[in-house]
C-alpha positions as CSV (number, residue, x, y, z in Angstrom):
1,X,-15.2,-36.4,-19.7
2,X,-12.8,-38.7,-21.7
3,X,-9.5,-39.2,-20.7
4,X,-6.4,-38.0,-22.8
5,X,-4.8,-41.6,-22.6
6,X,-1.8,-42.1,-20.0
7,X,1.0,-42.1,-22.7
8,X,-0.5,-38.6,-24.4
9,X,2.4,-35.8,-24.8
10,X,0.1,-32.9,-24.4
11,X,3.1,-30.5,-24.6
12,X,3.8,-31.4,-28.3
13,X,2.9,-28.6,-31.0
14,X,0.6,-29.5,-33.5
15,X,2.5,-30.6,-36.6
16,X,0.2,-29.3,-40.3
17,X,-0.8,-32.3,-40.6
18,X,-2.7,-32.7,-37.4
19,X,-3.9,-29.3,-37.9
20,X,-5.5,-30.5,-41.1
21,X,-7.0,-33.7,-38.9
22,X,-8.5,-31.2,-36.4
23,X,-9.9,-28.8,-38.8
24,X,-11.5,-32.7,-40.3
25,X,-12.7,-33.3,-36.9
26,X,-14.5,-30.1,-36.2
27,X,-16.2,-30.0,-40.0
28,X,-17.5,-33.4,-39.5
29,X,-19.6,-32.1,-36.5
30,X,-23.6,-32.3,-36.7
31,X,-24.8,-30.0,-39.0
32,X,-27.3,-28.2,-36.6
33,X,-24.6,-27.7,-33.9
34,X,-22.6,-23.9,-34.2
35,X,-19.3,-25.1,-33.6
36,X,-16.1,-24.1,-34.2
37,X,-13.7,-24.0,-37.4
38,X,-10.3,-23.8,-36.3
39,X,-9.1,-20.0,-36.3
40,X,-12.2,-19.5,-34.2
41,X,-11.1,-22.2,-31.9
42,X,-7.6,-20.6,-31.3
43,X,-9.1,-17.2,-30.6
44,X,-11.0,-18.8,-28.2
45,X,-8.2,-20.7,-26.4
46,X,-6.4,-17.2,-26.0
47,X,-9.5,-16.0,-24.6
48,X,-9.5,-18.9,-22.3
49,X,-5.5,-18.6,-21.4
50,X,-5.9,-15.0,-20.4
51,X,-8.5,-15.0,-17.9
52,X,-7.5,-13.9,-14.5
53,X,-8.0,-17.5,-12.6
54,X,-7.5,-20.3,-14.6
55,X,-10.5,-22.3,-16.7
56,X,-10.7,-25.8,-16.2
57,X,-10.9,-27.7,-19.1
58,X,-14.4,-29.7,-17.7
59,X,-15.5,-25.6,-18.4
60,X,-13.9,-24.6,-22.1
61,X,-13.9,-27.7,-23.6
62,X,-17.4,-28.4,-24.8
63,X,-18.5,-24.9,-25.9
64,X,-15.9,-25.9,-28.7
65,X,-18.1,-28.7,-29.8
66,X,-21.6,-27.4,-29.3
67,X,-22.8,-30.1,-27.9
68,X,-26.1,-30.2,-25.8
69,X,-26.2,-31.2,-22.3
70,X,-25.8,-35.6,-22.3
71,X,-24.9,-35.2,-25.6
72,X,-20.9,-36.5,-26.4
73,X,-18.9,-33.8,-27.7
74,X,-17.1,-35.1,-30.0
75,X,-19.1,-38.3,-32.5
76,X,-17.2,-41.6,-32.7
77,X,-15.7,-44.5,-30.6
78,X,-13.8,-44.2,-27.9
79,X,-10.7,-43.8,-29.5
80,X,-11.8,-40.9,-32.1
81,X,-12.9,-39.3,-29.1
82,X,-10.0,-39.0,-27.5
83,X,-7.8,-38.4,-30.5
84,X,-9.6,-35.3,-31.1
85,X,-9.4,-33.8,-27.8
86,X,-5.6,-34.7,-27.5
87,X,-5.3,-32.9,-30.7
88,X,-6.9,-29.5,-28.7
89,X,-5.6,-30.0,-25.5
90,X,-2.0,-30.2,-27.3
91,X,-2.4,-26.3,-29.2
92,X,-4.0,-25.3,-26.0
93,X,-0.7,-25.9,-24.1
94,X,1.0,-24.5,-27.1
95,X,-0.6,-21.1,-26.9
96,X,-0.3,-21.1,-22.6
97,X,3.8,-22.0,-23.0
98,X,3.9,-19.0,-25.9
99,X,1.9,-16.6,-23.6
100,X,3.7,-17.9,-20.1
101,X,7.1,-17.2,-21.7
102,X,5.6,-14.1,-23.4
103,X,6.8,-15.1,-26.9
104,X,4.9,-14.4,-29.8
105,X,3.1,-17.2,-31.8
106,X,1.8,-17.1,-35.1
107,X,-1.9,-16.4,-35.4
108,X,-4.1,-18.7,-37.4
109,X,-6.2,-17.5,-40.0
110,X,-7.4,-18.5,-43.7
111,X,-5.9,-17.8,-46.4
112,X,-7.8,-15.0,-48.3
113,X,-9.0,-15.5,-52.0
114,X,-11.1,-13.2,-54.7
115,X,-13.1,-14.9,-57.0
116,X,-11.7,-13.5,-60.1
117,X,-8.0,-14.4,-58.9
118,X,-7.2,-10.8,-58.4
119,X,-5.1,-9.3,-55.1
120,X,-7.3,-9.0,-52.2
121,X,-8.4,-5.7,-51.0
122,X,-7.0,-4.3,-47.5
123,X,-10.6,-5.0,-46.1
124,X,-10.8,-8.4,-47.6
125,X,-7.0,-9.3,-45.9
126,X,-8.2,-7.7,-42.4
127,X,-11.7,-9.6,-42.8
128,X,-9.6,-12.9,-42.4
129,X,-8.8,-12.2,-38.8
130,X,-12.8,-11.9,-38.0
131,X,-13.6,-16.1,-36.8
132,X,-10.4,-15.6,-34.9
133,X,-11.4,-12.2,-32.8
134,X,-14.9,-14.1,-32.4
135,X,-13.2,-17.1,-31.2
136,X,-11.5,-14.6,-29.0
137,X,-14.9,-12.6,-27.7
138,X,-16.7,-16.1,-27.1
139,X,-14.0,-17.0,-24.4
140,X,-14.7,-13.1,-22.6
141,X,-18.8,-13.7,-22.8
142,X,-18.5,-16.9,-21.3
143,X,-15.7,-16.4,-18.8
144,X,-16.3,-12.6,-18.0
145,X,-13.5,-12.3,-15.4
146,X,-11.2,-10.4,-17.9
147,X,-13.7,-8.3,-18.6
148,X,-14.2,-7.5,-15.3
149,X,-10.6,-7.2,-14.5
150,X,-10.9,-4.3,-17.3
151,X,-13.3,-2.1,-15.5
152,X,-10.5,-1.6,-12.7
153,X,-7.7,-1.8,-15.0
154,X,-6.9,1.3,-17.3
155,X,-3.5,-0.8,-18.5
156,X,-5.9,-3.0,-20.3
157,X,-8.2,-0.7,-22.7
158,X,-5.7,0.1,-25.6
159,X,-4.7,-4.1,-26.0
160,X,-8.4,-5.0,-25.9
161,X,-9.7,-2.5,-28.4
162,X,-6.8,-4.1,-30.8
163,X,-8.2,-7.1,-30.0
164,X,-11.9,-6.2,-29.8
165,X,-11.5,-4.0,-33.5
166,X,-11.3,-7.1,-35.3
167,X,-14.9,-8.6,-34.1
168,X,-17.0,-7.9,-37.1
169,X,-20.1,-5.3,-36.6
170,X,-23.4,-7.0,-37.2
171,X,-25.4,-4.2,-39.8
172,X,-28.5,-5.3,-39.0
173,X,-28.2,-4.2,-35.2
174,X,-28.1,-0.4,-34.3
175,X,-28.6,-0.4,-29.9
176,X,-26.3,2.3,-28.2
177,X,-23.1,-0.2,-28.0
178,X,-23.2,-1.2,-31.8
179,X,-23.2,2.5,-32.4
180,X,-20.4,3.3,-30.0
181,X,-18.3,0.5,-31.3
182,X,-18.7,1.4,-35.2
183,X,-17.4,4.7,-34.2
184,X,-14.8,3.3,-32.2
185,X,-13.7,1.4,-35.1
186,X,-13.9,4.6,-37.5
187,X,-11.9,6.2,-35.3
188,X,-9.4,3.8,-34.8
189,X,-9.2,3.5,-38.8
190,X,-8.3,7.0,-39.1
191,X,-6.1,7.7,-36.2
192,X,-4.3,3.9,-35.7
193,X,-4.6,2.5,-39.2
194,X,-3.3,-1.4,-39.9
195,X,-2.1,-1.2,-43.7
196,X,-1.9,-5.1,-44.2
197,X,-2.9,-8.7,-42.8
198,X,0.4,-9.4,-41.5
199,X,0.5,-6.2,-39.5
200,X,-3.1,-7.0,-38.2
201,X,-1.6,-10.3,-36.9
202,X,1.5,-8.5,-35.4
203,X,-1.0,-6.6,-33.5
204,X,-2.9,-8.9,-32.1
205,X,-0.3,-11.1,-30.8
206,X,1.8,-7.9,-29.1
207,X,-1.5,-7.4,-27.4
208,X,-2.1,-10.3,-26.1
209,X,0.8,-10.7,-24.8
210,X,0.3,-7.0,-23.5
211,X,-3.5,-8.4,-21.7
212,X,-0.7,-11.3,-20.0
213,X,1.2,-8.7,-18.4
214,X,-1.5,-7.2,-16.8
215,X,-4.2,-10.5,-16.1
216,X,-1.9,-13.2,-15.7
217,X,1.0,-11.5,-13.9
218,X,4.2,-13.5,-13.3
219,X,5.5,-14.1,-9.7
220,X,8.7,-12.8,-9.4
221,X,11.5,-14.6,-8.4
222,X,12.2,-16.0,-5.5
223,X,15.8,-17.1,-4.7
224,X,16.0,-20.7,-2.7
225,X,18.6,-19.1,-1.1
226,X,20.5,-15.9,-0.1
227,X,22.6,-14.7,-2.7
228,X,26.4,-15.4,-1.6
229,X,28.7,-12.3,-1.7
230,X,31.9,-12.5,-4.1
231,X,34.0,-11.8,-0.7
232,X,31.9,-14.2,1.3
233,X,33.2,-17.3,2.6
234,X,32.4,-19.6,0.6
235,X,29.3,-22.1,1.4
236,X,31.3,-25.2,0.9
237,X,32.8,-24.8,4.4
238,X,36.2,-24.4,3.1
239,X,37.2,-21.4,4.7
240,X,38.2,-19.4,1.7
241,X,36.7,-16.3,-0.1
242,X,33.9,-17.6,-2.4
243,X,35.7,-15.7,-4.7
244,X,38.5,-17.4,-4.2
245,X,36.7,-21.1,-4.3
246,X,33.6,-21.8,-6.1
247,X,32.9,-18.4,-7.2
248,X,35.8,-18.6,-9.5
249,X,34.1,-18.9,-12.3
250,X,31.2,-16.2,-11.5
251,X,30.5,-13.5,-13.6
């Protein structure tokens, strides 16, 4: 796999305008392959960052792309090639700092648009968020371990069915499991309603922070030292309280 270039900041958020040169680079892909656009992309990446045990990048990078096996992943010379994957690397260690700290981030979506210039519909707002939750349930199909952490984990059913609600319903299939999840989803309309896009996107990113909590527990802790006592003497060696010396200033 290509290198990300020893001078790379891969810690740097994405400014808009390389947003706008990674949405270029993804629809400049082959035609034939079924890459990703970019909400899709960052759905996946959460997918990724939220897995019990963490993926390698050797394993989530090139389902982004598409490509075939000995195929490169990204067209171009060397130095497009590494340009690009900088650019995804760089959102991906946005997203893991945002979920790490457990501060929310802004989902991405596009921007929704009726043809006769009119307001869009609740549904058309919600349908916005669809690429992203698929993004989002390519990551779990690939790397089941989340999933599987589920089946033992009760904590986790009410943040992934926010999550999951989102994926559309294909109406051409109607198996036992597309017939559970439509009425899951009817349900869910009636009881738990979202009244607006920007509600939708609150949701989702208070759940998966909520998935963090339970898959990617923090450690807690751990002092390098024991905690000194305000009536202690004081570690400096100079006899006193530590109140008295260096603690002065403690709350």
């Amino acid at each position: 796999m290509t290198g990300f270039g020893p001078l790379a900041d891969l810690s740097r958020p994405l400014s808009k305008r390389e947003f706008d040169e990674l949405t270029d680079a993804l629809n400049a892909l082959p035609e034939d392959r079924e890459s990703f656009d970019l909400p899709m992309l960052e759905g996946y990446l959460v997918g990724v960052l939220l897995q019990p045990e963490v993926v390698l990048p050797s394993k989530w990078l090139p389902p982004i792309f598409a490509a075939d096996e000995g195929e490169p992943m990204v067209p171009g010379d060397e130095t497009r090639v590494t340009r690009v994957l900088q650019l995804v690397m760089r959102h991906h260690n946005t997203l893991a700092a945002h979920i790490a700290a457990r501060e929310p981030f802004e989902p991405i979506v596009w921007s929704v648009e009726t043809s006769d210039g009119a307001s869009p519909t609740r549904e058309q707002e919600l349908a916005a968020i669809w690429t992203w939750a698929l993004g989002f349930q390519h990551a779990l199909h690939r790397f089941p371990a989340l999933l599987e952490l589920a089946d033992r984990e009760p904590d986790l059913d009410e943040p992934l069915t926010q999550l999951y609600r989102h994926i559309p319903l294909d109406p051409e299939v109607n198996d036992e499991a597309m017939q559970e999840a439509r009425l899951l989803n009817e349900r869910l309309d009636r009881e738990d309603p979202i009244e607006s896009l920007d509600e939708a996107l609150d949701r989702i990113v208070v759940a998966v922070l909520d998935v963090a909590d339970v898959s990617r527990r923090r450690e807690p802790t751990v002092r390098a030292q024991p905690k000194v006592g305000r009536n202690d003497p004081c570690p400096c060696g100079s006899g006193r309280k530590f109140k008295q010396c260096h603690g002065r200033d403690a709350g």
